[in-house]
ROTORLO-628458 format. One record per residue (C-alpha): residue number from 1; x, y, z. Coordinates in nm, 4 decimals, padded with zeros to 6 digits, always signed. Layout:
BEGIN
   k        x        y        z
 NUM        X        Y        Z
...
END
This chain:
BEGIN
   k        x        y        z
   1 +14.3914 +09.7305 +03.7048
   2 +14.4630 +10.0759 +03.6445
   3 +14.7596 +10.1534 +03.4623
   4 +14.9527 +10.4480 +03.4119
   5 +15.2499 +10.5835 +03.1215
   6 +15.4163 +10.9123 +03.1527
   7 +15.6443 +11.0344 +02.8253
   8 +15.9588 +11.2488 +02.8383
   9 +15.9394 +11.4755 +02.4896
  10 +15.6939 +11.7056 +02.2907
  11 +15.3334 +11.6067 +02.2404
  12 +15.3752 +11.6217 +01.8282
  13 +15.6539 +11.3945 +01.8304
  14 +15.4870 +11.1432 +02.0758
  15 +15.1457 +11.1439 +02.0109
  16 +15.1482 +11.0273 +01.6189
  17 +15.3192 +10.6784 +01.8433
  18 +14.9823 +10.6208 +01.9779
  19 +14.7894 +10.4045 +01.8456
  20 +14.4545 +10.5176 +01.6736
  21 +14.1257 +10.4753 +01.8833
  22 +14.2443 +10.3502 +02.2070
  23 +14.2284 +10.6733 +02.4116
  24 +13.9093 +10.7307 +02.5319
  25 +13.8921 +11.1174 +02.6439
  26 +14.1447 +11.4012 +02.6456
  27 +14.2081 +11.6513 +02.9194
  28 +14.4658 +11.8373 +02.8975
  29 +14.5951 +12.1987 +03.0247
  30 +14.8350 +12.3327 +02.7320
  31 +15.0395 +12.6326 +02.7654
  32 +14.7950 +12.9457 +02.7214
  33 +15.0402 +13.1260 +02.5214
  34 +14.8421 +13.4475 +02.7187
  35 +14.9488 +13.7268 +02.9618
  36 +15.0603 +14.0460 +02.8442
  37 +14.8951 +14.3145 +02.6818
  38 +15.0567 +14.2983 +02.3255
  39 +15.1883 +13.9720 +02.1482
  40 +15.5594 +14.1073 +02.2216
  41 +15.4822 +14.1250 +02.5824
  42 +15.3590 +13.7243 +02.5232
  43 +15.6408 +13.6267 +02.3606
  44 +15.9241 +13.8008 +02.5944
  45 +15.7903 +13.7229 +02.9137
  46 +15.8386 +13.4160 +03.1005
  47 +15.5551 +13.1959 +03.1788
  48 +15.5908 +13.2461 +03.5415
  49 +15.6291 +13.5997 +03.5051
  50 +15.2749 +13.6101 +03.3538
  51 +15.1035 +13.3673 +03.6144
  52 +15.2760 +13.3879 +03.9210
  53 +15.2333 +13.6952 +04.2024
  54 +15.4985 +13.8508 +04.2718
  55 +15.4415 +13.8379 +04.6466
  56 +15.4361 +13.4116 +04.5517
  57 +15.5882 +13.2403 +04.8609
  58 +15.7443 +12.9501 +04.6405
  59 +15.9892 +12.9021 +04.3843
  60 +15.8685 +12.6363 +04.1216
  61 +16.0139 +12.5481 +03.8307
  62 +15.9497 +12.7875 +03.4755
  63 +15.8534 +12.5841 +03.2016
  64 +15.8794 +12.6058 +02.8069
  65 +15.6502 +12.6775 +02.5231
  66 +15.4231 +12.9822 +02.6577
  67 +15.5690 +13.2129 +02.4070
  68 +15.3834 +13.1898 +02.0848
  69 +15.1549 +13.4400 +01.9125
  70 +14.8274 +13.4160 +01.8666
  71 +14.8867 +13.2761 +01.5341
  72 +15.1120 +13.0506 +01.6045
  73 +14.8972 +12.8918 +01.9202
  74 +14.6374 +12.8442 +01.6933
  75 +14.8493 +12.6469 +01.4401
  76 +15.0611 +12.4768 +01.7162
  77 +14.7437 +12.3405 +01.9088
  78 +14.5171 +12.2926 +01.6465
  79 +14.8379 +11.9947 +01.5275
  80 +14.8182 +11.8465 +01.8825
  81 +14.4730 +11.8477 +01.9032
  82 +14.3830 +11.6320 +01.5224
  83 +14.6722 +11.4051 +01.6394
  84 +14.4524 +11.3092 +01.9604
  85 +14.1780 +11.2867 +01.7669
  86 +14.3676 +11.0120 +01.5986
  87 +14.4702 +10.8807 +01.8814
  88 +14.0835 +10.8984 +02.0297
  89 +13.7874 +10.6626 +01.9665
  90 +13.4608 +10.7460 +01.7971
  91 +13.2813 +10.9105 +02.0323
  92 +13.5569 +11.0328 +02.2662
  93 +13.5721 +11.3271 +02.4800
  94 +13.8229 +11.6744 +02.4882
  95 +13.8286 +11.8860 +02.7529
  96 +14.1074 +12.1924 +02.6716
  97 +14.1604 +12.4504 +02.9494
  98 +14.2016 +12.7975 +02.8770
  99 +14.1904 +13.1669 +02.9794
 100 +13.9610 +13.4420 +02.8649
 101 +14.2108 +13.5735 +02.6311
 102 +14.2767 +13.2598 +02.4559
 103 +13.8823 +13.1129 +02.5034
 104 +13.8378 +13.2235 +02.1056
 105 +14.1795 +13.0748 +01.9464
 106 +14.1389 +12.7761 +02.1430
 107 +13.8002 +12.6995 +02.0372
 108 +13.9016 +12.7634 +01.6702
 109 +14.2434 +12.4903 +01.7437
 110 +13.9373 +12.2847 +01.8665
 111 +13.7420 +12.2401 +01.5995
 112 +13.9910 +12.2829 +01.3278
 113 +14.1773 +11.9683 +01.4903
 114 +13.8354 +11.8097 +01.3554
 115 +13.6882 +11.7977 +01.7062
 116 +13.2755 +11.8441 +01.7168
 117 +13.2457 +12.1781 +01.9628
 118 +12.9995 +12.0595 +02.2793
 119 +13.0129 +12.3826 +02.4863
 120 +13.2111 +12.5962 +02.7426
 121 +13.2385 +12.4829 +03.1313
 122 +13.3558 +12.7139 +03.4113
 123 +13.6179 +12.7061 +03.6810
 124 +13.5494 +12.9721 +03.9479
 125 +13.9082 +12.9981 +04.1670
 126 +13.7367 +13.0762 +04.5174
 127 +14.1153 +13.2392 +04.5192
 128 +14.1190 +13.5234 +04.2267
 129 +14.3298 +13.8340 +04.1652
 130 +14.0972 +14.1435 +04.2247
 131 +14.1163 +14.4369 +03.9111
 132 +14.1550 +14.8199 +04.0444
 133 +13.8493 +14.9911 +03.9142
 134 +13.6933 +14.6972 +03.7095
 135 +13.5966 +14.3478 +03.7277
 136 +13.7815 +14.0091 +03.9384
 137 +13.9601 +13.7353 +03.6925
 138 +13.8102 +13.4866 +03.8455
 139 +13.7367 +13.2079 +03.5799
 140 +13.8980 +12.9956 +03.3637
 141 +13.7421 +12.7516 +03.0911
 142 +13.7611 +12.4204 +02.9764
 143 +13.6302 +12.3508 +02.6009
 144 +13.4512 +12.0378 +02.5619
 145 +13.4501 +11.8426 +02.2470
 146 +13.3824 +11.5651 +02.1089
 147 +13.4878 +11.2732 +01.8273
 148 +13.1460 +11.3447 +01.6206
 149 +12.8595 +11.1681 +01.7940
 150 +12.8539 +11.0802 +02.1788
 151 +12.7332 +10.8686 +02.4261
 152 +12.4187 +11.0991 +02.5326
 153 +12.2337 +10.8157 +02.6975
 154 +12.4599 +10.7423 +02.9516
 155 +12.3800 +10.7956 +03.2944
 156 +12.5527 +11.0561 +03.4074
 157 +12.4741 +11.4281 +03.4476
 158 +12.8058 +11.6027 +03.5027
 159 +12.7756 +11.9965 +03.6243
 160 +12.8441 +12.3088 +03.3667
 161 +13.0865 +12.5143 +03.6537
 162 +13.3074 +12.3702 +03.9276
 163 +13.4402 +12.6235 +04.2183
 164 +13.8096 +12.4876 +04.3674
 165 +14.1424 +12.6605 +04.4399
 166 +14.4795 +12.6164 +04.3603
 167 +14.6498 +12.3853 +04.5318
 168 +14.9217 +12.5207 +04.8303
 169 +15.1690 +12.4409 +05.0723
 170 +15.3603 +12.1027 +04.9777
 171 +15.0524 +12.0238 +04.7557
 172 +15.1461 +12.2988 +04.5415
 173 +15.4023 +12.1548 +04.2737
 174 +15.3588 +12.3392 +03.9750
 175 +15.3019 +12.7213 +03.8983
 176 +14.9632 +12.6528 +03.6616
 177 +14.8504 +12.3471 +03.8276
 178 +14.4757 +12.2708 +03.8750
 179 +14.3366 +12.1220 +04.1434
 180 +14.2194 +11.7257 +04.1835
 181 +13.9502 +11.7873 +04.4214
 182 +13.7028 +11.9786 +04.3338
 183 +13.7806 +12.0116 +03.9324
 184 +13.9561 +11.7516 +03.8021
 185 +13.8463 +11.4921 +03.9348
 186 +13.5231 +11.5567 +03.8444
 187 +13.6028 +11.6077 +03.4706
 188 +13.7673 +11.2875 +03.4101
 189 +13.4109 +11.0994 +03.4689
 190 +13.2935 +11.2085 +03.1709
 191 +13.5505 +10.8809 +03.0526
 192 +13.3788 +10.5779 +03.0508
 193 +13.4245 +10.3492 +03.3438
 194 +13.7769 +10.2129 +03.3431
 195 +13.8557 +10.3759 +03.0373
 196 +14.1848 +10.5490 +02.9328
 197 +14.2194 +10.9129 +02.9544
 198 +14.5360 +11.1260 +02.8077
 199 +14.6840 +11.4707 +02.8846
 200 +14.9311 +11.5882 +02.6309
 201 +15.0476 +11.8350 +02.8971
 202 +15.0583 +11.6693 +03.1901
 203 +15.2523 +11.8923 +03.4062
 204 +15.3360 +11.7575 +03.7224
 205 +15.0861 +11.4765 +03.6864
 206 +14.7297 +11.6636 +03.8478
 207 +14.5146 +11.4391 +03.5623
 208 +14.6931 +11.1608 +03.6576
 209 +14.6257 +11.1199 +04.0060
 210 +14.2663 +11.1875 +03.9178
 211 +14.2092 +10.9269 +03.6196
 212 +14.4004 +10.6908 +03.8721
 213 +14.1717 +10.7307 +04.1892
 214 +13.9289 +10.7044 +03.9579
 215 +13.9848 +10.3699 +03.8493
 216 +14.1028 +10.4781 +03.4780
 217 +14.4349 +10.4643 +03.3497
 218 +14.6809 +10.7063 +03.2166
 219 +14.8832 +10.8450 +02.9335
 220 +15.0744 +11.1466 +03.0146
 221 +15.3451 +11.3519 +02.7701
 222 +15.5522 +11.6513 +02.9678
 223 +15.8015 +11.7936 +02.7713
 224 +15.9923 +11.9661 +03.0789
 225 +16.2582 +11.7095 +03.2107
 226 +16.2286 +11.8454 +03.5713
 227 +15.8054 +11.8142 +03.5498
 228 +15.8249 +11.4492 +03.4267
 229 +16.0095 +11.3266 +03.6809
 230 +15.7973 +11.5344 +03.9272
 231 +15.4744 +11.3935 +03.7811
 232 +15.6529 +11.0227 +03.7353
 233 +15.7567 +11.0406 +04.1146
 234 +15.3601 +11.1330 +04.1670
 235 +15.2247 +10.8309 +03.9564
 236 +15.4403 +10.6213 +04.1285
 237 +15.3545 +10.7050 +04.4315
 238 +14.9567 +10.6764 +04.4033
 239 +15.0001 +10.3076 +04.2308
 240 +15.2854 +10.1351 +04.5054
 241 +15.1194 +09.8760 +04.6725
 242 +15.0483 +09.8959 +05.0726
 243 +15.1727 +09.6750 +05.2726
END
């Protein structure tokens, strides 16, 4: 049965409480620490000043921990990522989102956590903000890695680029939040069958509801008090029994 564990506090005080090699993959969208064309416009600016629209028709909540210079990130992430490690078992999978201007640091937090680097995938947002005179952002990445050696006989060929937009409407619950269908809930198959997948970041619980419907279960750390309860509502909600 599918079970599911959301924590109220910051990743590198939690995650050292997990015990080693009983997590089976890591996906996880950390704060990008991005936006901005100079670190001081990074470290002033708030995160949903840097990825919201300003013509957004909703008000969700900010959230914490997007200010940090390049440096910094590096540092900061490459200490959340060896503790998952930890936490992961041989032959485990990462998956790390990221944006273009973070794609290098995060591969070097990557592989200094001790992670083996496996490639790059692609999410194309059907929904993209267009660039006067130049080219559409229109991507962001996920870095896959691995705990050394994996799995490669298993049968299961997973694609290299997914296409899916942000959710909207009522669906729409936090300002960075990836979609299930589509994304998601395609990455967390590279888990083994009822195996247990964690997100460091969970946000307001996106990775969840995916590992769940998939038939995995769930560790999730959110260090935001209002997120938490937004993703523990979520959780909840997907597991109560029907009458």
């Amino acid at each position: 049965m599918p079970s599911s564990v959301m924590h109220h506090g910051d990743a590198l005080a939690i995650l050292p409480t997990i015990a080693p090699a009983t997590v089976d993959a890591v996906i996880t969208d950390p704060p990008y620490n991005s936006g901005g064309r100079t670190n001081g416009e990074r470290r002033s600016r708030s995160a949903r000043a840097k990825y919201v629209s300003g013509d957004a028709q909703h008000d969700l909540a900010d959230f914490t921990g997007d200010n940090r210079d390049q440096r910094s990130y590096i540092t900061w992430l490459s200490l959340v990522l060896e503790h998952a490690l930890r936490a992961t078992v041989s032959g485990g999978h990462c998956l790390v989102f990221t944006d273009w201007r973070q794609l290098p640091a995060t591969s070097d937090a990557l592989q200094v956590a001790g992670w083996t680097w496996q490639g790059t995938l692609t999410w194309y947002k059907p929904v993209n903000r267009p660039r006067r005179g130049g080219f559409r952002a229109a991507c962001e990445y996920i870095l896959w890695g691995t705990n050394g050696p994996y799995d490669n006989q298993r049968e299961i060929y997973l694609p290299g680029m997914f296409s899916a937009s942000q959710p909207g409407g009522r669906q729409r619950r936090h300002i960075t939040q990836k979609p299930v269908d589509g994304l998601l809930a395609e990455l967390v198959q590279i888990c083994r069958p009822g195996g247990v997948v964690l997100d460091p970041f969970a946000g307001s619980g996106s990775t969840g509801e995916a590992v769940l419907a998939s038939g995995r279960s769930f560790i999730g750390i959110e260090l935001s008090e209002h997120y938490h309860q937004v993703a523990t509502e979520r959780l909840a909600d997907i597991q109560a029994p029907v009458d």
